[in-house]
N, C-alpha and C positions, 0 to 999 in steps of 0.2 A: 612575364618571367619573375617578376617582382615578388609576388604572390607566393610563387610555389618557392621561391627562394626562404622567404621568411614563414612558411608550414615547413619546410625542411630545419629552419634553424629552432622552430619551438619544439619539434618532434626529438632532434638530437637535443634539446637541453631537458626533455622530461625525461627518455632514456639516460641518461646522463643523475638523473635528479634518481632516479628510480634504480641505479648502481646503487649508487650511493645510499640511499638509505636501506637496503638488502645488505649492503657490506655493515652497514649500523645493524642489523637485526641481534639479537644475542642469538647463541651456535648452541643446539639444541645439548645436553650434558651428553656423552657417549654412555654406554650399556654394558660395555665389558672394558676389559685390557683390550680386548684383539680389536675393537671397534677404534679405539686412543690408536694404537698402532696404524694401521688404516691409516685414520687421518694424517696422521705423522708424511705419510708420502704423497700427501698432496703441497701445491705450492700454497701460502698465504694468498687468503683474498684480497687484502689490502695489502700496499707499500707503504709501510714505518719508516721507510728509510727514501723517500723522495724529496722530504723535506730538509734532510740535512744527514752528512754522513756515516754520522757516529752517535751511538747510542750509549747511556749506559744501561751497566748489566741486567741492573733489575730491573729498568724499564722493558728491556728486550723480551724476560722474561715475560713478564707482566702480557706484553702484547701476545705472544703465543700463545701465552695460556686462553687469552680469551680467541685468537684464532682455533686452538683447539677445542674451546669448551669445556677443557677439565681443567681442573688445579696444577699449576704447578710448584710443589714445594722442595725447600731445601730444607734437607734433614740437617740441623744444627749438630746432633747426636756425632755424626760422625767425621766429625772435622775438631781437628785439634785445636782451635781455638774459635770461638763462636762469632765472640769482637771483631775479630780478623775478616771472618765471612761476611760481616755485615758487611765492614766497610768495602770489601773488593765489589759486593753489589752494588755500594752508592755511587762509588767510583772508578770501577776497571772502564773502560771504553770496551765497544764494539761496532767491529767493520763488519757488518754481515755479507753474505755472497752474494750471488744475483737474487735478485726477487723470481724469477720463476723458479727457483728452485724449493726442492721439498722446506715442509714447516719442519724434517729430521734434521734436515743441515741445517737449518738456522740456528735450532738450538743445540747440535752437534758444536757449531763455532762457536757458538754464545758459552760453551761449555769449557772448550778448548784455551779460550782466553784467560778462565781462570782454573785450568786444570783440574775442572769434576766431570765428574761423569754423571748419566742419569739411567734410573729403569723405570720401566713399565709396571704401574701398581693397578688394582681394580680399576678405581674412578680415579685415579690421578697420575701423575710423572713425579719421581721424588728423586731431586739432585742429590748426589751426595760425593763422597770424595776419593780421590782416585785410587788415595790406600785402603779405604773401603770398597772399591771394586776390585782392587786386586784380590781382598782378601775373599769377598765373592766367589771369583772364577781361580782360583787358585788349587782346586781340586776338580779342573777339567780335564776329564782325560786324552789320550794323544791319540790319535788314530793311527796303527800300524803299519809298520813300511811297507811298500810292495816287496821288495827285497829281502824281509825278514832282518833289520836294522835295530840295533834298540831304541824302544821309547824315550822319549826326553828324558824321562823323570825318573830315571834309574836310578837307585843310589850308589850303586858300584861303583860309580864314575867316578875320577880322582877330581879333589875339591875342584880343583879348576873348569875340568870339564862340568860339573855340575853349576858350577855358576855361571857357564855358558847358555847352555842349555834352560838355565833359569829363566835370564832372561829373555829368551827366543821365546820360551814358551807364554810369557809374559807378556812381549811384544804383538803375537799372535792373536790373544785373547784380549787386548786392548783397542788394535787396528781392524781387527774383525767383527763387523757387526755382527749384533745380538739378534736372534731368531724370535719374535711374537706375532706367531700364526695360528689360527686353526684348522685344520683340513677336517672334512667328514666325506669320507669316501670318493676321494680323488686320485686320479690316477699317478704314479710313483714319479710317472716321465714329466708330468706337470709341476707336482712336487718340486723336483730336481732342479726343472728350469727355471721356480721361483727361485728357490735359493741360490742359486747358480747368479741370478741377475742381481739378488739380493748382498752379497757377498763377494762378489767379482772374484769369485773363484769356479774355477774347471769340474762340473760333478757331471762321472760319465756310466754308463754301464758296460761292463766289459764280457767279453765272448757269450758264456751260455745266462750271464745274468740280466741279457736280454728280453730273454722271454719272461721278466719281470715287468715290463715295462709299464701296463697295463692293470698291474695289482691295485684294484683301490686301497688307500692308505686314510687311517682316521687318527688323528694323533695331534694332540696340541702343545706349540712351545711357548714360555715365557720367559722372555728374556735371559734365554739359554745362546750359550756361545755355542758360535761355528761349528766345531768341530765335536761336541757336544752332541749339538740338533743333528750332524751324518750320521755318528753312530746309534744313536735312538731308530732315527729311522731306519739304519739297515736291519734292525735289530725287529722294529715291525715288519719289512719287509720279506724275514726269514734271508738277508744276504750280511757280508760283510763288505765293510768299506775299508780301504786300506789308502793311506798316503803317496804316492809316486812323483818328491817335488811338491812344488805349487797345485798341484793338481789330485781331485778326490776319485777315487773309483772305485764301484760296486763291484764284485766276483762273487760266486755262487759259495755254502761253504765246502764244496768238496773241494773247489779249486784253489779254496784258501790255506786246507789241509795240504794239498800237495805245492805249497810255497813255503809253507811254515810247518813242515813232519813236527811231528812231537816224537823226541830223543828216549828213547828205550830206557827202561826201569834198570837201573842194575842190582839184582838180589845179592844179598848175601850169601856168601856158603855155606851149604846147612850142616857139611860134614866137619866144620874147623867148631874146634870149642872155643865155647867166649872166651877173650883176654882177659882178665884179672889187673885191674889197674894197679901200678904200683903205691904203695904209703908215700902219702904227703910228708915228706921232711919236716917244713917249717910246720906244719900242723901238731905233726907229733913231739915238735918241740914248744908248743904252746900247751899240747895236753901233759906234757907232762911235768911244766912249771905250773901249772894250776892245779896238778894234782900235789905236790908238794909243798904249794901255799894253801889248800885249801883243808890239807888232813892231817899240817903241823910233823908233815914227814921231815928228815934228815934233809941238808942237802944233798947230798948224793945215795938216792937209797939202795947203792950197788953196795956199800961199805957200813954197816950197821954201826952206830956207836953204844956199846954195850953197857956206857953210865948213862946213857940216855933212859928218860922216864916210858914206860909204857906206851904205846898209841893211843892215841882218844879211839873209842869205836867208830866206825865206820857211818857218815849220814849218809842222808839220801843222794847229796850230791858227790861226796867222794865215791859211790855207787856209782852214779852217773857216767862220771869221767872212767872210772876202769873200763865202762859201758862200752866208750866213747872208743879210747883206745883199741881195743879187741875187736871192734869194726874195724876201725883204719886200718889193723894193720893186717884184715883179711881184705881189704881194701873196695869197701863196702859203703865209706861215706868222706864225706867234700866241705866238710863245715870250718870255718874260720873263726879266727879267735874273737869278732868281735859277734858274733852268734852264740858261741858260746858263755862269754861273760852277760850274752841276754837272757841268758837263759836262768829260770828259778826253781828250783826243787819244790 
């Protein structure tokens, strides 16, 4: 027994030796963004964190990167102080999650610690900073309500409501992972259930947009937010998506016409003649102080002073201003005095 005992213990320590030096190899560079992506959802091959708790920042970083095989850089650029960045990499700690979990979490928390975010570039990951991500997805649009509800980002809404609404929408595009895929002619229902798993959010298709299901879909995302990547695709799809809650769902567009009618034109009537707006007051009391400073009239030229000297002739701009007046007051123009002192003959 002795024997096979010790062929069992060389056998497990060359398997062992032979981990090990595979987890040593360098990780071949990735080929696109979507290939970086990918890897991002596997777990690390090795544990960085069996030897002692906590790391710092940029060590964590560091390790990933070569877990990934692409670069990971912080963009300096976009962070209000650069000094600042370094030192939170020398020094922030990080408690990473379990080791089987994806190489995205790890550097999701590694991120989280010091409040940046990261995207997906060609050949590399580039950190950068949360008010440069907002300013990013800040022009994502909302997906429409089942109900025919307003959009977030209305501006009607009173300041309040809008600062509500800001930040929800904000909140949204933060907590919701970013979409970097590529599909080439896959079916829509598979699609779905990636991002659906991707997202931990509900994406359904509803009554006749069923018989979608089956549409091959060829369409690539990067580092496009949630709600973003739904409407793109229903948009390939030939459907709409619309918001109901927590929850996304496809409908055909005729069924979306009959949620959301579009509100009748109302014509004018062709039999009323146009109004004639009435003479601006304060206008006409601007044109007609400028007319009397500028042609060396009387003050009041209702009342003539008969020792008064002659009139100079008339220039081009006392021309002007009579111009000016006999529109107004056929009520023909809307111009303000500081238009009019812009103005040069």
């Amino acid at each position: 027994m002795r024997p096979v005992a010790l062929v069992l213990v060389l056998m497990a320590a060359v398997a062992g030796n032979a981990v090990a030096e595979e987890a040593k190899k360098p990780v071949a560079a990735p080929k696109d963004a979507f290939e970086i992506a990918a890897r991002l959802q596997k777990p690390p091959k090795a544990d960085l964190f069996q030897e002692q708790p906590t790391w710092k920042l940029g060590l964590v970083i560091a390790f990933l990167s070569d877990e990934l095989g692409a670069p990971i850089l912080v963009d300096y650029r976009t962070f209000p102080n650069a000094a600042d960045t370094r030192t939170m990499l020398a020094e922030t700690d990080v408690r990473p999650p379990d080791p089987s979990r994806s190489v995205e979490l790890h550097l999701a928390s590694a991120c989280h610690a010091a409040q940046w975010a990261f995207v997906i570039e060609k050949d590399h990951i580039r950190i950068i900073d949360n008010e440069a991500w907002n300013e990013m997805t800040a022009d994502a649009p909302d997906l429409p309500d089942l109900r025919g509800g307003l959009p977030l980002d209305k501006k009607h809404l009173l300041p309040e409501e809008q600062e509500k609404a800001d930040r929800t929408k904000a909140a949204r595009a933060k907590w919701l992972p970013t979409i970097t895929r590529k599909y080439d002619a896959v079916p829509l229902k598979d699609v779905l259930a990636e991002l659906q798993e991707r997202a931990g959010r509900t994406l359904a298709l509803a009554g006749a947009a069923q018989k979608a299901a089956d549409t091959p879909i060829s369409v690539s995302f990067l580092n496009a937010p949630f709600e973003s990547s739904v409407l793109t695709l229903g948009e390939v799809a030939g459907l709409q998506p619309l918001r109901n809650g927590t929850v996304s769902i496809f409908v055909t567009r005729d069924r979306y016409a009959e949620l959301h009618p579009k509100k009748a034109a109302v014509k004018p009537a062709t039999d009323a003649a146009p109004a004639t707006p009435a003479p601006r007051p304060e206008i006409m009391f601007h044109l007609s102080n400028l007319y009397r400073e500028w042609s060396s009239a009387a003050p009041d030229p209702g009342q003539p002073n008969p020792n008064a000297p002659p009139a100079p002739a008339e220039n081009k701009a006392v021309k002007e201003l009579k111009r000016l007046m006999v529109a107004q007051l056929k009520g023909d123009i809307l111009r303000t005095r500081a238009e009019l002192l812009a103005w040069e003959p």
